[in-house]
C-alpha positions as CSV (number, residue, x, y, z in Angstrom):
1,X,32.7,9.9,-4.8
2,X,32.1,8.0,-1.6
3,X,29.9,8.4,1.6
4,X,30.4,6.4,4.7
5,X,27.5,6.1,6.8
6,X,26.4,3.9,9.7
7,X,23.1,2.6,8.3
8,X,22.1,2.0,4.7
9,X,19.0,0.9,3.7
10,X,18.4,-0.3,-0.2
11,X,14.7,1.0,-1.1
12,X,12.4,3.4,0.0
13,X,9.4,1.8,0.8
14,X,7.2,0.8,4.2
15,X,9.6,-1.4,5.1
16,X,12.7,0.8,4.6
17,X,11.6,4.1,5.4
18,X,10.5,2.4,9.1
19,X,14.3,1.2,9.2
20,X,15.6,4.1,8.0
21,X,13.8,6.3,11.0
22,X,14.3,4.0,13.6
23,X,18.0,3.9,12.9
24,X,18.2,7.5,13.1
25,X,16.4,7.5,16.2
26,X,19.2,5.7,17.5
27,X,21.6,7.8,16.8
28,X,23.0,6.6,13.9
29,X,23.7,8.2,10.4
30,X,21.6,6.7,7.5
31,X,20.9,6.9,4.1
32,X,18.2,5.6,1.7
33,X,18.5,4.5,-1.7
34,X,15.6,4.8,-3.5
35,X,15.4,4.3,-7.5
36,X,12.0,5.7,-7.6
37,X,9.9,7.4,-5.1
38,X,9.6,6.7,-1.3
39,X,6.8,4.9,-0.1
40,X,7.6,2.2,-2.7
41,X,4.7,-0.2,-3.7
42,X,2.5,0.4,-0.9
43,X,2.3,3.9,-1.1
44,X,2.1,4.0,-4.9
45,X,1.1,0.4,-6.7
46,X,-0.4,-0.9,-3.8
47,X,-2.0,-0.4,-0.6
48,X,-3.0,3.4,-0.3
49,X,-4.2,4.2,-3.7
50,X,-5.8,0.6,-4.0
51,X,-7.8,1.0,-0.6
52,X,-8.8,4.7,-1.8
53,X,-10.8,3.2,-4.9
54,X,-11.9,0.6,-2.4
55,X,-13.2,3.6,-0.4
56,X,-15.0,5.2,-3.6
57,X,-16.9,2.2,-4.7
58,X,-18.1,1.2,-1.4
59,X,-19.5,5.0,-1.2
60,X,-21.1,4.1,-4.3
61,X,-22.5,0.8,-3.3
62,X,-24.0,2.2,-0.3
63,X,-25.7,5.3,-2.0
64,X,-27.7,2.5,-4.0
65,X,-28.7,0.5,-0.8
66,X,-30.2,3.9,0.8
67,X,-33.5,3.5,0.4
68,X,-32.9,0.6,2.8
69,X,-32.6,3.3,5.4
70,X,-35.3,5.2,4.0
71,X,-32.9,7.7,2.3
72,X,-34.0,8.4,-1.5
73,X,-31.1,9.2,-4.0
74,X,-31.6,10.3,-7.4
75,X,-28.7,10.5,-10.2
76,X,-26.2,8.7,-8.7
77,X,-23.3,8.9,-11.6
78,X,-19.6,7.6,-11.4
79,X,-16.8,10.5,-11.8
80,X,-14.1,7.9,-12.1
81,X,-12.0,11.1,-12.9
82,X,-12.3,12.6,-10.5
83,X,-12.2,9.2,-7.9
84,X,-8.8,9.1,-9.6
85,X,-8.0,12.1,-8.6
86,X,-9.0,11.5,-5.1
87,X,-6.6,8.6,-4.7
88,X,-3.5,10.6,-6.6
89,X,-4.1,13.2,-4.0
90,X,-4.1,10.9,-0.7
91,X,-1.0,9.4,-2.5
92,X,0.9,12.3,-3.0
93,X,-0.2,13.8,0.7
94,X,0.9,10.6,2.4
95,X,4.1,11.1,-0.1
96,X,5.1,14.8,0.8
97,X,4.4,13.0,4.4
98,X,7.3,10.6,3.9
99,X,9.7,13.3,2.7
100,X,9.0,15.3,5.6
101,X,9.7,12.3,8.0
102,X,13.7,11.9,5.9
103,X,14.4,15.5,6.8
104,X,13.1,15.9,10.6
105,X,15.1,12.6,10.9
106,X,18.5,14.0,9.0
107,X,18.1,10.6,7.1
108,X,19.9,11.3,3.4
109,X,17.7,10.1,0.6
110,X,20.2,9.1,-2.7
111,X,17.9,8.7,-5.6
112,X,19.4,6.2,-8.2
113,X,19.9,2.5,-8.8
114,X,21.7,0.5,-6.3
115,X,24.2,-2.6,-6.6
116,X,25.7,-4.5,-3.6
117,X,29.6,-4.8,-3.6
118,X,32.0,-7.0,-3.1
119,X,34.9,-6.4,-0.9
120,X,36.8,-4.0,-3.1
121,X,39.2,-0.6,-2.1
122,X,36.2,1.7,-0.5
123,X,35.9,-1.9,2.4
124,X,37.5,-5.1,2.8
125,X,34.3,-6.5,3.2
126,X,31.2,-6.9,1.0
127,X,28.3,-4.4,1.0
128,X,29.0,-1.4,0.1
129,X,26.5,0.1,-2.6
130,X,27.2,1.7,-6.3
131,X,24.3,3.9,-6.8
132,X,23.9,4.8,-10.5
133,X,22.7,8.7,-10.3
134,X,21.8,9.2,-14.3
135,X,23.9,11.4,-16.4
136,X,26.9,9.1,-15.7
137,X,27.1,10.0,-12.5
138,X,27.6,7.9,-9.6
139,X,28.3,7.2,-5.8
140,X,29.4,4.7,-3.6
141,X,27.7,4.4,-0.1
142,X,30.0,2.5,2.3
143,X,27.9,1.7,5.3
144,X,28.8,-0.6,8.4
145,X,25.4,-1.9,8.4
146,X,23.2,-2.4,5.1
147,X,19.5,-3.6,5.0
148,X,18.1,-4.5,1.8
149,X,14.4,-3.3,1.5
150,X,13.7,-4.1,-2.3
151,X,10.5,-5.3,-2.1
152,X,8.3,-6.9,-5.1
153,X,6.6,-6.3,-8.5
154,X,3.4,-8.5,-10.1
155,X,4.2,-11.5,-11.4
156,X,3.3,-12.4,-14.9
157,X,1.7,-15.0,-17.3
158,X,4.4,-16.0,-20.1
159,X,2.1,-15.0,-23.6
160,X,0.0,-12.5,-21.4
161,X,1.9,-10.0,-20.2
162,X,0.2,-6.7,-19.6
163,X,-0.3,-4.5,-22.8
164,X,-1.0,-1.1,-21.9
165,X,-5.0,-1.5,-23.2
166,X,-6.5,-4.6,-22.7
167,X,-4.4,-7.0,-20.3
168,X,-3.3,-5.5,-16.8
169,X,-1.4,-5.9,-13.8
170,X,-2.8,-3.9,-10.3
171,X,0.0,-1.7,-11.0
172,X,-1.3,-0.7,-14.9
173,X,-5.4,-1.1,-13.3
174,X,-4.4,1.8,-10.7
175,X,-3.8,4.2,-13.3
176,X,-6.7,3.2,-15.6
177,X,-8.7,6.5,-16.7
178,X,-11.9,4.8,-17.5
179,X,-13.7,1.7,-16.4
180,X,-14.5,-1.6,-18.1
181,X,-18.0,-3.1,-19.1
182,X,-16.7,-6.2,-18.5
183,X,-13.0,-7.3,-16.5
184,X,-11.4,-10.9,-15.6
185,X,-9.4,-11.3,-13.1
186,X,-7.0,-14.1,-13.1
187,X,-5.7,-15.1,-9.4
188,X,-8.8,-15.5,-6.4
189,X,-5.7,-14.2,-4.0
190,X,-6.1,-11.4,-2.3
191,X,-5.3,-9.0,-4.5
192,X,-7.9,-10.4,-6.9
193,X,-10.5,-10.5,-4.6
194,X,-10.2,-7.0,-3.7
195,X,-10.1,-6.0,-7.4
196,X,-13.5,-8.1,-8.0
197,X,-14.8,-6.2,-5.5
198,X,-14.4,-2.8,-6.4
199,X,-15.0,-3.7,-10.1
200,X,-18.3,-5.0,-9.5
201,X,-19.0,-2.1,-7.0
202,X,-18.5,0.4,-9.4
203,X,-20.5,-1.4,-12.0
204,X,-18.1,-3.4,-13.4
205,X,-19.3,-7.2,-14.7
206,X,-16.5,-9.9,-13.3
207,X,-15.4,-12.9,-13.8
208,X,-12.9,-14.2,-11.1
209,X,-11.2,-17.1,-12.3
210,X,-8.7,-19.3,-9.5
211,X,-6.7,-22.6,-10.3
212,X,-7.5,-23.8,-7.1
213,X,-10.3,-25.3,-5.4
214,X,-11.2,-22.2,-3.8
215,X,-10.7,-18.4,-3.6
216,X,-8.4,-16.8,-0.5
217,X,-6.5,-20.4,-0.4
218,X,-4.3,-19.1,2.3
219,X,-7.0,-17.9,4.3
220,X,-9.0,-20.3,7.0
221,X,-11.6,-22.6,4.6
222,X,-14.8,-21.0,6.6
223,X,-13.6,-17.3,5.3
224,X,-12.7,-18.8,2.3
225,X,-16.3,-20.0,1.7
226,X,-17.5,-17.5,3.0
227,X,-16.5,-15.1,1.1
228,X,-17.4,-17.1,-2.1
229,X,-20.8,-17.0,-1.2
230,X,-21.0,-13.7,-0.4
231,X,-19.1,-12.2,-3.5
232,X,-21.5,-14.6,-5.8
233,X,-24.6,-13.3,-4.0
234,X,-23.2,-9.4,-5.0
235,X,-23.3,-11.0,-8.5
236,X,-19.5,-11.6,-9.0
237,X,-19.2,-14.7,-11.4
238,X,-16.2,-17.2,-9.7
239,X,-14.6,-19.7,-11.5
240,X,-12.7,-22.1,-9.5
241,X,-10.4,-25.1,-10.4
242,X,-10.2,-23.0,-13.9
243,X,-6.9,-22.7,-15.5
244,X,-6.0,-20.3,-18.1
245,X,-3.2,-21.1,-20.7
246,X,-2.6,-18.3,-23.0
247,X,-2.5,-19.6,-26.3
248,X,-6.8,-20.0,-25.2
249,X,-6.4,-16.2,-25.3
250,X,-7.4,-13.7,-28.0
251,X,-7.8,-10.2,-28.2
252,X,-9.7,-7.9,-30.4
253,X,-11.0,-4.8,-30.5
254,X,-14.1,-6.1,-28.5
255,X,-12.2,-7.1,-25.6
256,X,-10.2,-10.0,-24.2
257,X,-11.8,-13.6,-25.2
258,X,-10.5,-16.8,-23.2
259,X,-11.3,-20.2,-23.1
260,X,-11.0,-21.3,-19.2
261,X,-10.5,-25.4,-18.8
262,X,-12.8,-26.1,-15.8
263,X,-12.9,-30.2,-15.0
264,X,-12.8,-31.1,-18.8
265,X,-15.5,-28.6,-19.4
266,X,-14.2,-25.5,-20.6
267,X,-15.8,-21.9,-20.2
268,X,-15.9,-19.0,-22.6
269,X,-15.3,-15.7,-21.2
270,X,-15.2,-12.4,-23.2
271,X,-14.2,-9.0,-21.2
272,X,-13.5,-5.7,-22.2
273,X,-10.1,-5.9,-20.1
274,X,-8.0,-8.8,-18.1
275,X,-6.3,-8.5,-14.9
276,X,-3.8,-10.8,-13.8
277,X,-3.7,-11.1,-10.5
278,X,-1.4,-14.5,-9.2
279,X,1.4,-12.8,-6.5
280,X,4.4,-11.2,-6.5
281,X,7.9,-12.0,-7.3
282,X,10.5,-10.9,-5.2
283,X,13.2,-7.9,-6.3
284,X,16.5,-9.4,-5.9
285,X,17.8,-9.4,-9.4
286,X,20.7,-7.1,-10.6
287,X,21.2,-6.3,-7.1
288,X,24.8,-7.7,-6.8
289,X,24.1,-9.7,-4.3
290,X,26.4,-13.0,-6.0
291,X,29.1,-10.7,-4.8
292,X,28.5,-11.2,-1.8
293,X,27.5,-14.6,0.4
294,X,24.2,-13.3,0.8
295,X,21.5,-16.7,-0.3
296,X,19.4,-16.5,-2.2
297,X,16.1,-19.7,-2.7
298,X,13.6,-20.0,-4.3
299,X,13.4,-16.4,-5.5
300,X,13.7,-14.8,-1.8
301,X,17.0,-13.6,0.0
302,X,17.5,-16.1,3.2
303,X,17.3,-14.6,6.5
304,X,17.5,-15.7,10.3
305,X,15.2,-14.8,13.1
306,X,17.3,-11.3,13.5
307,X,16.4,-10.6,9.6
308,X,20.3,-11.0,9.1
309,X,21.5,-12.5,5.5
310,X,24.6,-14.8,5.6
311,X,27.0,-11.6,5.5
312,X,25.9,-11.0,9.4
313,X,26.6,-7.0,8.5
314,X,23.9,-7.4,5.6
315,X,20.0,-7.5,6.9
316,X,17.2,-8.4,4.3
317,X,13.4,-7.4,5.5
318,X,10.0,-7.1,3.4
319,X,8.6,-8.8,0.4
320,X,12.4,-9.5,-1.2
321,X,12.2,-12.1,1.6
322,X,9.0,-13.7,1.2
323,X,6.3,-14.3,3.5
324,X,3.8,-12.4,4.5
325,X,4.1,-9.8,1.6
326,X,2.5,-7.5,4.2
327,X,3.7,-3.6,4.6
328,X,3.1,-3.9,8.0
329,X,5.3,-7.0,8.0
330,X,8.0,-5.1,6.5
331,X,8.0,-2.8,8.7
332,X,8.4,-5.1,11.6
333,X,10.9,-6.6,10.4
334,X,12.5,-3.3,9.6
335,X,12.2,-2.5,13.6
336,X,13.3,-6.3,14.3
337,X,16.6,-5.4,12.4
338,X,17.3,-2.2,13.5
339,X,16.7,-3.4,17.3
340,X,19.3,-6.1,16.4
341,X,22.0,-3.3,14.9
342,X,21.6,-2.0,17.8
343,X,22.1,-4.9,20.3
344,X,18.7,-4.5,21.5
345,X,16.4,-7.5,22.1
346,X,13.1,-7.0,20.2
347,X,10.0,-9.1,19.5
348,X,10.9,-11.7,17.3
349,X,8.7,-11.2,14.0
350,X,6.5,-14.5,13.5
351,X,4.5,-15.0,10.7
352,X,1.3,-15.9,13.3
353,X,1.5,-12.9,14.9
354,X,1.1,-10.5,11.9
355,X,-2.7,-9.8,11.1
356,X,-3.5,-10.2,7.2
357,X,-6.4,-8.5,6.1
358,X,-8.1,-8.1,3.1
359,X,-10.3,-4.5,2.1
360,X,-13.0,-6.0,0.0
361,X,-17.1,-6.0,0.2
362,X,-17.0,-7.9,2.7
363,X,-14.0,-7.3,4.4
364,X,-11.9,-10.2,6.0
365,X,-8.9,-10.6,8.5
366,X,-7.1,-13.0,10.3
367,X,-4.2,-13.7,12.3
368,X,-2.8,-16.7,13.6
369,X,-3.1,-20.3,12.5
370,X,-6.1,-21.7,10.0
371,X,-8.4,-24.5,11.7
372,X,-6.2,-26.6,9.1
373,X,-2.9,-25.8,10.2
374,X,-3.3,-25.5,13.7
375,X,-4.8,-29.8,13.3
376,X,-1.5,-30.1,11.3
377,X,0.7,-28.9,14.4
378,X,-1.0,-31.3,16.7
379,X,-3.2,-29.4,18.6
380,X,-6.5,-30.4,20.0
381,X,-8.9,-27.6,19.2
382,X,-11.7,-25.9,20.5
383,X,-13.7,-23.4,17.7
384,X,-16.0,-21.1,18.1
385,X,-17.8,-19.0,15.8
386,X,-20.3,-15.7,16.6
387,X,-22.4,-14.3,13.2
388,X,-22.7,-10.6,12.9
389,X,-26.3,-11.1,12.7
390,X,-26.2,-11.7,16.7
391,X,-25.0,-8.4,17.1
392,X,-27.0,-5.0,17.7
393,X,-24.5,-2.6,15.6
394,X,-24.5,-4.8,13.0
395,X,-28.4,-4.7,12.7
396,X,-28.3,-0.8,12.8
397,X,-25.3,-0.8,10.1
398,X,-27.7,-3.0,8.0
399,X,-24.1,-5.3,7.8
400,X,-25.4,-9.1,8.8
401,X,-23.5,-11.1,6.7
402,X,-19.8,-12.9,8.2
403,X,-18.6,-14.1,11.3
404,X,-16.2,-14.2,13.8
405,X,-14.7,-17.7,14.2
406,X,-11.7,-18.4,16.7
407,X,-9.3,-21.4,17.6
408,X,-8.4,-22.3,20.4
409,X,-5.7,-24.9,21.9
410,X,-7.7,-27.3,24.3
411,X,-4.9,-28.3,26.9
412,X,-2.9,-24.6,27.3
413,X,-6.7,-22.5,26.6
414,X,-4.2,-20.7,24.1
415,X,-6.1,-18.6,21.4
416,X,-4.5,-19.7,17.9
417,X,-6.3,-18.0,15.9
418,X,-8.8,-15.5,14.9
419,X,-10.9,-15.1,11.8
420,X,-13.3,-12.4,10.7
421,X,-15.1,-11.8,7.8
422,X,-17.8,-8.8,7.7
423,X,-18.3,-5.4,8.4
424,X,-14.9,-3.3,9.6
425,X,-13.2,-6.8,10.4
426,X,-10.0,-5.2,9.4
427,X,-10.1,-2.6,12.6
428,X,-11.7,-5.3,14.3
429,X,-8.7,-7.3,14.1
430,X,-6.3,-5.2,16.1
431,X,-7.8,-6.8,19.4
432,X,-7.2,-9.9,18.2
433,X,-3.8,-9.1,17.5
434,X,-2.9,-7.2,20.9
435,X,-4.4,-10.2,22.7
436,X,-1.5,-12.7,20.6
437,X,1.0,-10.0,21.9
438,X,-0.2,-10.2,25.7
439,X,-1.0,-13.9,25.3
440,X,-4.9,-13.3,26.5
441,X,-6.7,-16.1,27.0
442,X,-10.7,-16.4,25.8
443,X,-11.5,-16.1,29.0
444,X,-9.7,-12.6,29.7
445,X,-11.1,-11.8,26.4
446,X,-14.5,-12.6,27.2
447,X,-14.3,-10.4,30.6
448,X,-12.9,-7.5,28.2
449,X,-16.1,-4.8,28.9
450,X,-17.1,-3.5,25.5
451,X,-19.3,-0.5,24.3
452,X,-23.0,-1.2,23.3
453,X,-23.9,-0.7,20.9
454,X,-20.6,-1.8,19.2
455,X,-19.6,-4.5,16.7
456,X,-16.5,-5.1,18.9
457,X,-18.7,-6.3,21.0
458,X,-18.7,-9.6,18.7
459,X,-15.2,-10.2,19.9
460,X,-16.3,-11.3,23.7
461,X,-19.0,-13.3,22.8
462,X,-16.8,-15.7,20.5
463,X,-14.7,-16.1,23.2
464,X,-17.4,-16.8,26.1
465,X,-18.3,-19.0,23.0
466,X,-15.3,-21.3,23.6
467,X,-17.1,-22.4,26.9
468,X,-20.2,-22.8,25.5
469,X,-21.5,-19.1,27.6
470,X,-21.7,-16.6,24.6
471,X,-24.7,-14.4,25.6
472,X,-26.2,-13.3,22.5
473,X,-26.8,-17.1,20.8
């Protein structure tokens, strides 16, 4: 059985669903391939159900900090049950939500496992898709256009791969049914970083254990520090420049126990469970793709500025293309591809224009360029940095701790970069980013009349910063 189709899109997820609606609203016919459910990672391993338990422990930690605000609560008690539950049922809403959004759009969902063709009898050229439907049944979609949307999965240590009990990915930690005593988390990304968080939140005692020289290593170095200080101050242990090999690992029925080399002085750690936590690996195995000329390097599929492989019929968009493993990323460069199909001209999707951000207690964001890489490119650099503890809101929230630091290119008055870490800095962010789409300058930022008492209000004062007029410092 075949199906031609304008548009196909290989997985589900942010990234591809995005596609998969704009190309309908265009006017062409699509289909989605999904081998599990829509939403992909983000929806269900990732984002949404992560950020809900985010949600529940910082409810938690803020309950024990009322009688800061002169609010006495007795009893407080974890139902990590039923904070489970919570989370299942935003996923499964925002799920139903995405199903809803394939039929109003006439968009065809094929569930089943997908594998790129070569030229064969159903096209003389290469991408057509055999989707394996179960009970040795099958179909082949034969679409003019074919964007590959097959995102990522946790990578793994060799000798500790996760067990079911005692040694976990994110994916496995989501669905835990109790907590820990006691966790290590292997990776200071951000992925780890949020995990420590919410561990140590709901009670949890962590260790957080990075090979590097510091935690957040693709962040700026002032969040970076930061954030170490701030996580150590909660009571977080961090181990940095620690690596962990995984013969140094035993398990017993007390818990994980590792031996951490640190600088030629090892550490002893014992936890109840072990998450690893060190990035994600691209999906672009068994796809089929050596049957076609789409390249593959270093574990990502290739891509130009259009998000077209080498097979100029064949996009590739999200995490199976590497950088910025962001769903918001992916769905740019969904839109970005789907423009392209279309013979639109859309806004190029650059890596400096895409906020990250990162849900932990404190929260951080940032988009642009670090102090670091922005000195790398040549520039000559004005920075600026505004604490929270200058700002009225932020006294009332009884949130002091972070800044806002910016960078600045001295001969165009360019802003290069913006870094937050500290209350809501991952809403604040969105300025920051619409003022890299408009190309503001500090100044026009600094004129930008904000509400009092707010914390936006930090976000003009680091820019009148830049020329030495901030008004609250």
């Amino acid at each position: 059985m075949t199906k031609q189709v304008d548009v196909a899109i290989l997985g589900g997820g942010t990234g591809g669903y995005i596609a998969a609606i704009a190309a309908a609203q265009a006017g062409y016919s699509v289909v989605v391939i999904e081998r599990d459910r829509l939403g992909g990672t983000c929806l269900h391993r990732g984002c949404i159900p992560s950020k809900s338990l985010l949600r529940s422990a910082e409810v938690l930690a803020q309950a024990k900090q009322s009688e800061a605000f002169g609010i006495h609560i007795e009893g407080i008690r974890v139902d990590f049950e039923a904070v489970q539950s919570r989370k299942q049922a935003i996923v499964d809403q925002l799920h139903r939500g995405v199903q809803y959004l394939m039929k109003k759009n006439n968009i065809e969902v094929i569930h089943g496992n997908g594998r790129v063709m070569g030229p064969s009898i159903f096209s003389p050229k290469s991408g057509s898709v055999a989707v394996e439907l179960g009970d040795d049944e099958a179909i082949t979609v034969v679409p003019k256009q074919l964007i590959i949307a097959t995102g990522s999965r946790p990578r793994v240590i060799q000798g500790l791969e996760p067990d079911g009990d005692q040694i976990a990915t994110s994916d496995e930690a989501l669905e835990w049914t109790s907590l820990p005593k006691s966790a290590a988390i292997i990776g200071g990304g951000v992925i780890g970083v949020e995990w420590a968080s919410l561990l140590h939140d709901f009670g949890v005692e962590v260790d957080l254990i990075e090979a590097g020289p510091r935690i957040l290593p693709l962040e700026d170095a002032d969040i970076s520090r930061e954030m170490e200080k701030l996580l150590k101050k909660k009571g977080i242990r961090i181990h940095t420049n620690a690596n962990v090999e995984p013969e140094a690992v035993t398990k017993d029925e007390a818990g994980v126990h590792m031996i951490v080399g640190k600088q030629g002085e090892p550490v002893n750690i014992q936890a109840e469970r072990v998450l690893v936590s060190i990035g994600r690996a691209a999906n672009v195995d068994h796809l089929g793709l050596e049957n076609t000329n789409v390249r593959v390097d270093k574990g990502v599929i290739q891509v130009n500025e259009f998000m077209q492989t080498h097979e100029p019929h064949i996009y590739a968009i999200g995490d199976c293309i590497g950088g910025l493993q962001l769903a918001h990323a992916a769905s740019a460069e969904g839109l970005a591809a789907v423009k392209h199909i279309n013979g639109e001209h859309g806004v190029q999707v650059v890596d400096t224009m895409i906020p990250k951000c990162i849900y932990s207690k404190p929260e951080a964001a940032s988009i642009g360029y670090t102090e670091e890489e922005a000195r790398k490119e040549g520039y000559e650099l004005t920075v600026s940095k505004i604490p929270f503890s200058a700002i009225g809101k932020a006294l009332v929230q009884g949130e002091t701790d972070g800044f806002v630091k910016v960078i600045v290119d001295q001969k165009q008055n360019d802003v290069l970069g913006v870094h937050i870490i500290g209350p809501h800095a991952t809403e604040l962010i969105g300025e920051a980013s619409l003022a890299k789409l408009l190309n503001a300058s500090p100044w026009e930022l600094g004129q930008m009349v904000h509400a009092h008492p707010t914390l936006s209000e930090i976000m003009s004062e680091v820019m009148l910063a830049v020329e030495g007029k901030a008004l609250v410092i």
